[in-house]
C-alpha positions as CSV (number, residue, x, y, z in Angstrom):
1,X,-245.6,-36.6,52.9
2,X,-249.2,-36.6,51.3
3,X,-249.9,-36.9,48.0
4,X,-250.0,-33.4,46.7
5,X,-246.5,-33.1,48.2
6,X,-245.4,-36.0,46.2
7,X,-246.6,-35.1,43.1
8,X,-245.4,-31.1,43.3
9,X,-241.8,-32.3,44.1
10,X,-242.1,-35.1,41.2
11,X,-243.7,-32.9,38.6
12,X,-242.7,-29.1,39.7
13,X,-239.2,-29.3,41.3
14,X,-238.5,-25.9,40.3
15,X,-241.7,-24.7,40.6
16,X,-245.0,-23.8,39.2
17,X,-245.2,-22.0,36.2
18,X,-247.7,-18.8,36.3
19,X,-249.4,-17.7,33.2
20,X,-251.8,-15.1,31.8
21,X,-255.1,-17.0,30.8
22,X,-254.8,-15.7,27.3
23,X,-251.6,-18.0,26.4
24,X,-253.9,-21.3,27.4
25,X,-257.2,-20.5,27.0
26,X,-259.4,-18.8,24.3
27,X,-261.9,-16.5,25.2
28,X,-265.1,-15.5,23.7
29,X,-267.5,-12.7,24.6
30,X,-271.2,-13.6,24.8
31,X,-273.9,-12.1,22.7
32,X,-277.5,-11.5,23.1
33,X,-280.1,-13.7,25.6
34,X,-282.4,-11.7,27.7
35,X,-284.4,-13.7,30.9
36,X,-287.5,-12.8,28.9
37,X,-286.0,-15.5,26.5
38,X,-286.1,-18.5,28.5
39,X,-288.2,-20.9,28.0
40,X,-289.6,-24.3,29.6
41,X,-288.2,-26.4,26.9
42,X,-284.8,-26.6,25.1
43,X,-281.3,-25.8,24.7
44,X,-279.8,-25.2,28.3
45,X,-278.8,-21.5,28.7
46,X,-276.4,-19.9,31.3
47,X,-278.0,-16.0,32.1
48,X,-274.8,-13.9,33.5
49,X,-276.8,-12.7,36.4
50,X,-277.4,-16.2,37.5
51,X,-273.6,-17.0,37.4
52,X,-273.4,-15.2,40.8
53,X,-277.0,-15.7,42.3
54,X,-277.4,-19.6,41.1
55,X,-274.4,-21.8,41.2
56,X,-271.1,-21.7,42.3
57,X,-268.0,-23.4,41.3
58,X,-269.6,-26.3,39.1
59,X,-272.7,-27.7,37.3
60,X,-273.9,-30.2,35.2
61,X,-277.0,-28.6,34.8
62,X,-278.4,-25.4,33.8
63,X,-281.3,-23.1,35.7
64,X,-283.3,-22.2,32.5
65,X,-283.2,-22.8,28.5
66,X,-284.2,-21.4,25.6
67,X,-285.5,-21.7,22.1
68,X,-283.6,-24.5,19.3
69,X,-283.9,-21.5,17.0
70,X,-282.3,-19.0,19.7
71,X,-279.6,-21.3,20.8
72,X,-278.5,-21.1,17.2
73,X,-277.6,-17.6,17.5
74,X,-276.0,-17.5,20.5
75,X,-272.5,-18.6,21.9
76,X,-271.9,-22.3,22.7
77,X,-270.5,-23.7,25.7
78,X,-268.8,-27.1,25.8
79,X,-268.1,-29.5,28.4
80,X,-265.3,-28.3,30.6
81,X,-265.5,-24.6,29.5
82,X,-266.0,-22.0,31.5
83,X,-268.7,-19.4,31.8
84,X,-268.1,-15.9,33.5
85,X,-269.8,-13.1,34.2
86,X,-268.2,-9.9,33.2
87,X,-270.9,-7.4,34.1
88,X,-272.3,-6.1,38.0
89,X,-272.9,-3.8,39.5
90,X,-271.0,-5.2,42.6
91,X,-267.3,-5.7,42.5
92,X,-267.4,-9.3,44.0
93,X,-269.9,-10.5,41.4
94,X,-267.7,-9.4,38.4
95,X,-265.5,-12.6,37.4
96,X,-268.1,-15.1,39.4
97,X,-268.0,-18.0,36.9
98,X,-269.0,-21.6,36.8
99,X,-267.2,-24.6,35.2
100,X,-270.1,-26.4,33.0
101,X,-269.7,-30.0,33.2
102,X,-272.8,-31.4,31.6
103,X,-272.7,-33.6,28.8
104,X,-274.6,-31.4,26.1
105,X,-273.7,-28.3,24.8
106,X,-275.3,-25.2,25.9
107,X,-275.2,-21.8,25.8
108,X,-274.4,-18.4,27.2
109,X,-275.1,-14.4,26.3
110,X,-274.1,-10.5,26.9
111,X,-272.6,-9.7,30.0
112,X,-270.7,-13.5,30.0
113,X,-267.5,-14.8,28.4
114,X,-267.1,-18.2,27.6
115,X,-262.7,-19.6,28.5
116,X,-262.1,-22.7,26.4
117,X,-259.0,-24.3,27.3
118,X,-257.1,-28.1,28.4
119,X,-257.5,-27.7,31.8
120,X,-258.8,-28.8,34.6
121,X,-262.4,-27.0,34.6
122,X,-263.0,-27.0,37.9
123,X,-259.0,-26.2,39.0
124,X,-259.3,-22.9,37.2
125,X,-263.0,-22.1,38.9
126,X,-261.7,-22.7,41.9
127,X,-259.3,-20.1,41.3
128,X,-261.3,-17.7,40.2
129,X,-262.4,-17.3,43.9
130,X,-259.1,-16.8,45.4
131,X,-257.6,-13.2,47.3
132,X,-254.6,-13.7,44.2
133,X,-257.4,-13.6,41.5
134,X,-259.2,-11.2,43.4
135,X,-256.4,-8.5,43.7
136,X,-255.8,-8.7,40.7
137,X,-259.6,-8.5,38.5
138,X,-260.1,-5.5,40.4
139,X,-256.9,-3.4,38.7
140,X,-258.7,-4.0,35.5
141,X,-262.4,-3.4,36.1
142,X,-264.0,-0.2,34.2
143,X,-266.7,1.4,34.8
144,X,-268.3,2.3,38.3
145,X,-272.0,2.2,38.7
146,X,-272.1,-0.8,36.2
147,X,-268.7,-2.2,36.0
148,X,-267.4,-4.5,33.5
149,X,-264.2,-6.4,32.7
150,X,-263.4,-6.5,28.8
151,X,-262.5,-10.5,27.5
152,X,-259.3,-8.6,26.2
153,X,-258.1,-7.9,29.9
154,X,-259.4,-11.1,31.6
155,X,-256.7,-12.4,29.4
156,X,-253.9,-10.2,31.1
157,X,-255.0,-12.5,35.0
158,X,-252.0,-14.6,35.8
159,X,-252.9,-18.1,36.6
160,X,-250.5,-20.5,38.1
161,X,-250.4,-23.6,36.2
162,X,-249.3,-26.7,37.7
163,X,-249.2,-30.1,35.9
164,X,-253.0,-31.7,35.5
165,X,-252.0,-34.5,37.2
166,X,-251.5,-31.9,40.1
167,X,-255.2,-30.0,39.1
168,X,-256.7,-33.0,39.8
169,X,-255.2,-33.7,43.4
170,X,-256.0,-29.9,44.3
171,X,-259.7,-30.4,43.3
172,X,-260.3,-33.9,44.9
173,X,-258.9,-31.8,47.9
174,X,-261.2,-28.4,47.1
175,X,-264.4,-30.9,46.8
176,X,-263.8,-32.6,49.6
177,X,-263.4,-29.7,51.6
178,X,-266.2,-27.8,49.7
179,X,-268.4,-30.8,51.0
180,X,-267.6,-30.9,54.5
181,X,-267.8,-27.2,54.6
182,X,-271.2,-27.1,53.2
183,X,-272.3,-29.9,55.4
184,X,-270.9,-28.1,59.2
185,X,-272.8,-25.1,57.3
186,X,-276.3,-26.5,56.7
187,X,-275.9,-28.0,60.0
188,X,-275.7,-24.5,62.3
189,X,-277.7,-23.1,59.5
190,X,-280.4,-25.1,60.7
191,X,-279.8,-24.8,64.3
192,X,-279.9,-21.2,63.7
193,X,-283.1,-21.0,62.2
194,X,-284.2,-23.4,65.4
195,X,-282.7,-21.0,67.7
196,X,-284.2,-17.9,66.1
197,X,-287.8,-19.5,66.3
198,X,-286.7,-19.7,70.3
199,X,-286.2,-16.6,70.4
200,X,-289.1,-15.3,68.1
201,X,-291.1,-17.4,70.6
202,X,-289.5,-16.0,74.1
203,X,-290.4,-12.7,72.7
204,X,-293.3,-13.0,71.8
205,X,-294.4,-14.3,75.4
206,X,-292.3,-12.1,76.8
207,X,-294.3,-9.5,75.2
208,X,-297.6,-10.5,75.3
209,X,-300.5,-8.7,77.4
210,X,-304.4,-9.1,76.9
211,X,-306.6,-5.6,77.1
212,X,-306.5,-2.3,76.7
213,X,-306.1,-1.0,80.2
214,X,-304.2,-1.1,83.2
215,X,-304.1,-4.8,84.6
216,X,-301.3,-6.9,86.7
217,X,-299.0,-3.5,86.2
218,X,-299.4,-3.2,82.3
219,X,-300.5,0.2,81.2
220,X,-301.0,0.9,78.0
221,X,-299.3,4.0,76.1
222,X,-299.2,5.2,72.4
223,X,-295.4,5.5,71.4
224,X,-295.5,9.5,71.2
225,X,-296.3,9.3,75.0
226,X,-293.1,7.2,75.8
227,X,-291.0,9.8,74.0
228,X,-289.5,13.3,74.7
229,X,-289.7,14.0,70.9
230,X,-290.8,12.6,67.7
231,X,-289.4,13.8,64.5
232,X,-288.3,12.4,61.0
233,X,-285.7,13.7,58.7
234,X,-284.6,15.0,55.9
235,X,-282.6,14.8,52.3
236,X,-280.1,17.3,51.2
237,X,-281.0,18.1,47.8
238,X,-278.8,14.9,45.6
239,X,-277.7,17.6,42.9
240,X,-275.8,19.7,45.5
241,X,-272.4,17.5,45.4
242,X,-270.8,20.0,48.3
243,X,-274.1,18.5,50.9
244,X,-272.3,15.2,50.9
245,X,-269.4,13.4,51.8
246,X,-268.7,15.3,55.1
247,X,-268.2,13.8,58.3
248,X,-272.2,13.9,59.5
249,X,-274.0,10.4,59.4
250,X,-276.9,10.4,57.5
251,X,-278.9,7.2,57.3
252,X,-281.7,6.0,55.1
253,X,-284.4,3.4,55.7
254,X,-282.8,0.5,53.9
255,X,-280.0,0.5,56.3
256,X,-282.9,0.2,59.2
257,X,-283.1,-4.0,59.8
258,X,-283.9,-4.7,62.8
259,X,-280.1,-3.8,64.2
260,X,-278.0,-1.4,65.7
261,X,-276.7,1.4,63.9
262,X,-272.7,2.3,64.6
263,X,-272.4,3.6,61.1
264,X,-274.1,5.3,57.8
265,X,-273.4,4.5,54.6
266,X,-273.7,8.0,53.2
267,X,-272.7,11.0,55.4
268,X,-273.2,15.0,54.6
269,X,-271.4,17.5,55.3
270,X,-272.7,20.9,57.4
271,X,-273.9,23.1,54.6
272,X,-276.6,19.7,53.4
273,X,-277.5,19.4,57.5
274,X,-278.5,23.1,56.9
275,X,-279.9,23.4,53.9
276,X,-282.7,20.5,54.2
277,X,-285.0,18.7,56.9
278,X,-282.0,16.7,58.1
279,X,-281.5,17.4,61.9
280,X,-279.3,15.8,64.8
281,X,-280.7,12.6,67.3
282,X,-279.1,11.6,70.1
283,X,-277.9,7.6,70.2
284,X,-280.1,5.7,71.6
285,X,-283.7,6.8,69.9
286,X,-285.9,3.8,68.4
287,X,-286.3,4.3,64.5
288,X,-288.8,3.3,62.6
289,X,-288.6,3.3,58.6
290,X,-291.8,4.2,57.3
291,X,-291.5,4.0,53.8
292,X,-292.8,1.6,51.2
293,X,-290.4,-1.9,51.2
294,X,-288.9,-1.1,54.5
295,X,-292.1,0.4,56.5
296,X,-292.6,-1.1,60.0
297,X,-288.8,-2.3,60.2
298,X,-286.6,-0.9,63.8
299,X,-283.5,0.0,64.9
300,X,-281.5,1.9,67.4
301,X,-279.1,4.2,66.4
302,X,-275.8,3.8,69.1
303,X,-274.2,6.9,67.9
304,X,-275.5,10.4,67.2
305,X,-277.0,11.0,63.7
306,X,-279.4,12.3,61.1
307,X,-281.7,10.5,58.6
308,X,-283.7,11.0,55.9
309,X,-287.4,12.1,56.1
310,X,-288.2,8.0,55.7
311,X,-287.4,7.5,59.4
312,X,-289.7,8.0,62.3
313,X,-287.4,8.9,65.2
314,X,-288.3,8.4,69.0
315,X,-286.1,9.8,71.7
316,X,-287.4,8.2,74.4
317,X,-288.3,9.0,77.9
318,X,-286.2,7.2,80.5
319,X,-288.3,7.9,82.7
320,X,-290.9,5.9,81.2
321,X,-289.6,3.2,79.3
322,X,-286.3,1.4,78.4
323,X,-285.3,2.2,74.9
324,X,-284.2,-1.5,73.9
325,X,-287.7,-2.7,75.8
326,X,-289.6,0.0,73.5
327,X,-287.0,-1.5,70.5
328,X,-287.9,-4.9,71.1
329,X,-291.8,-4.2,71.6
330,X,-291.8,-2.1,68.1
331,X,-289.6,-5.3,66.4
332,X,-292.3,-7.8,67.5
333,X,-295.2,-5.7,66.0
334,X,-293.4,-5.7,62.7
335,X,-295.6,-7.5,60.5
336,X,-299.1,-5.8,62.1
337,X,-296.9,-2.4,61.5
338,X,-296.4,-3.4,57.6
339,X,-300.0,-4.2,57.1
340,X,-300.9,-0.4,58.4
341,X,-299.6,1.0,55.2
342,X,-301.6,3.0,52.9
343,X,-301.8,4.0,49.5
344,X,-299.3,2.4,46.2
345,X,-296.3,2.2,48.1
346,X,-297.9,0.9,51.7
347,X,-296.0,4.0,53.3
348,X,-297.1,4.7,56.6
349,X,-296.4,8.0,58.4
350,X,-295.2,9.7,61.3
351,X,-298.7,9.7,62.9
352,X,-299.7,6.3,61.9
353,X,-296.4,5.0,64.0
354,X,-297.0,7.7,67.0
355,X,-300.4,6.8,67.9
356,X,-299.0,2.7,67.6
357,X,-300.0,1.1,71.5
358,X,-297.3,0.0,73.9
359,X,-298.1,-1.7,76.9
360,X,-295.7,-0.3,79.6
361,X,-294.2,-2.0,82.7
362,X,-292.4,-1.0,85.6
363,X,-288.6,0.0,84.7
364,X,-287.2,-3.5,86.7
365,X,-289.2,-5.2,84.9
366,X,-288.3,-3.5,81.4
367,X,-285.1,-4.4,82.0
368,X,-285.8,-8.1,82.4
369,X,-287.3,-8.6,79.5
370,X,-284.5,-6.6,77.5
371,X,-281.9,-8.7,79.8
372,X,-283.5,-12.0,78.2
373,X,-284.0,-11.0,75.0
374,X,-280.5,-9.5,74.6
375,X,-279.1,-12.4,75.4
376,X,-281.3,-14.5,72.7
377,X,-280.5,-11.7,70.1
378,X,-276.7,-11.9,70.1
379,X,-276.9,-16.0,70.0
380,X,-278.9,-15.3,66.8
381,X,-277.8,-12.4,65.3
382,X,-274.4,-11.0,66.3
383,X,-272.3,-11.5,63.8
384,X,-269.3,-11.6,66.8
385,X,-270.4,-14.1,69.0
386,X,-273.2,-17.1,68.7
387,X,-273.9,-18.9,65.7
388,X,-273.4,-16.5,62.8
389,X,-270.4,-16.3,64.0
390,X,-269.3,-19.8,63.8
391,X,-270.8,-20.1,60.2
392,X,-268.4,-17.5,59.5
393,X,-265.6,-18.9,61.2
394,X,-266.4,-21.9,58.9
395,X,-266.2,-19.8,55.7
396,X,-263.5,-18.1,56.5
397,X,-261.4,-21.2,57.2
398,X,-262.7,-22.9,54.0
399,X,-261.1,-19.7,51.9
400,X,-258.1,-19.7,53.6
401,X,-256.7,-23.3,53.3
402,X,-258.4,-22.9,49.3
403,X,-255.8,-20.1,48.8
404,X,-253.0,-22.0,50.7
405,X,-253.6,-24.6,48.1
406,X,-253.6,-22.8,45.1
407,X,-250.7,-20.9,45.9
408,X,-247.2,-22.1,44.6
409,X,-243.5,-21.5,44.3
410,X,-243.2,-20.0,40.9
411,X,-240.9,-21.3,38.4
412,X,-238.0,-19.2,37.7
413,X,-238.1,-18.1,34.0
């Protein structure tokens, strides 16, 4: 029997009670603090936004501080308190919080709430990243664009509440795990990025050729001449609620990275497809995004489609070239592509990206270079196989034995 055993059959016989935070804890909302605030010396501050981009779980020290005089206005966080963020515009970020064990006090603004209680700190952070918390933050969220979870309703979450004695075993358990997660994780992480400088490497030998003109089989091509038809897209006009939602996928440049596309986040329905530039591709065309942030990125679209007038869409010529060689060859040229922009935004066009060179090989060997790189791509990339894949494996086994752990009998009232 180990030790958490033990002390749950010594301690919580019956059970574990299960309690809304508000009858353990107080909580305060935040006021004021702006990033424009922070400052290189001072009173350490906790910014909301950083509660889901910096830390995670824990910390003993803070990212930024601000002004003596500042800090005296704001809300103070003590040792073992928690700080949570109660504003995003993302779902999984609302709730994010951090236990703050440092030895000062510090303190916190809008947008956070601050959960004193007797605790274990890092017990109740923990929990706050379970599927049980999860299900049930998400009942009590307002707002949609920028959603927001009121102090008064984090109150209503349900924690269960075994003996500290317990807490503590539970957290020397989390930690442990926490580290040894972390460590497996920084370890394919970096055998990733090894593997993905491979395969940058491959590629670009792969798809290397000296000159302008036909030598040892190369010739050279613009892309419009590899393609039975170039065309962009369109937008259906945004006020016109009846052009979206229907079962048409329409996709937009920032979903074009250097993937496969086998779905849209938006879709429109037939009266948008009609009423703007939006038209039909077949699968299997290269696209190029061609505007500001995203210009010069690829992708391949695996299912019939429409896009917006952002993408530069080549069906291409079997005939002529593979469409995963032409993919690959476009993908490799990405950062020459990028620097082609023109004016404030660094858009390029559909004639900028037609008239691009591509040196073409027979079809056989097209297919070997595609054969090769395919193979490097999914080791690096696909999140089913390879690497990513075992990095999410990891994850994914981490948060299931932390919400075995943290889930009790409860205590019959």
């Amino acid at each position: 029997m180990s030790k958490l055993e033990e002390l749950l059959e010594q301690l919580c016989p019956n059970g574990v009670e299960y309690l809304p935070i508000e009858t353990f804890a107080t909580i305060v909302r935040g006021n004021g603090l702006q990033k424009k605030d922070f400052t290189e010396k001072g009173v350490g501050c906790i910014h909301y936004g950083q509660i889901y981009t910096f830390y995670n779980t824990f910390t003993y020290e803070t990212k930024s501080k601000v002004s003596s005089e500042l800090a005296e206005t704001l809300k103070q966080v003590e040792t073992g308190d928690l700080v949570v963020a109660i504003t995003s515009e993302n779902i999984d970020d609302i709730c994010k919080c951090v236990a703050w064990l440092g030895n000062e006090t510090i303190v916190t603004g809008g947008h956070a709430a601050i959960i004193k209680h007797k605790q274990n700190s890092k017990y109740l952070s923990y929990f706050f990243q379970t599927e049980n918390f999860y299900k049930q933050k998400v009942k009590l969220v307002t707002g949609t664009k920028v959603m927001d979870l009121a102090p008064v309703k984090l109150g209503k979450i349900v924690v269960p509440l075994p003996p500290l004695p317990i807490q503590e075993e539970i957290v020397r358990i989390l930690d442990n795990m926490t580290s040894l997660t972390a460590e497996l994780t920084a370890e394919l992480t970096a055998e990733l990025k090894a593997r993905q400088k491979q395969y940058e490497y491959y590629r670009d030998s792969l798809l290397s050729f000296d000159g302008k003109g036909e030598q040892d089989g190369v010739r050279w091509m613009k892309l419009r001449d590899v393609a039975t038809k170039v065309s962009s897209g369109g937008t259906p006009l945004k006020a016109r609620t009846e052009y979206y939602g229907g079962d048409i996928p329409w996709l937009r440049t920032q979903e074009v990275v250097f993937n496969e596309i086998r779905t849209t986040e938006k879709t429109i329905t037939e009266e948008g497809l009609n009423n703007s530039s939006a038209k039909w591709i077949p699968a299997n065309c290269v696209i190029v995004a061609i505007s500001g942030a995203t210009a010069g990125r690829c992708a391949v679209n695996k299912i019939p489609l429409t896009t917006n007038q952002h993408c530069c869409n080549f069906e291409i010529n079997p005939s002529i070239a593979n469409y995963k060689y032409v993919f690959y060859w476009v993908k490799s040229q990405y950062e020459i592509l990028k620097g082609m922009g023109q004016g404030a935004r660094n858009d390029l066009s559909v004639s900028i990206i037609s008239k691009y060179p591509i040196p073409i090989l027979s079809l056989k060997e097209q297919q070997r270079i595609v054969d090769i790189l395919d193979r490097f791509d999914k080791l690096c990339n696909d999140i089913s196989e390879g690497l990513p894949a075992e990095i999410e494996a990891r994850k994914k086994q981490y948060e299931y034995y932390r919400d075995k752990l943290l889930t009790f009998k409860e205590k019959e009232a």
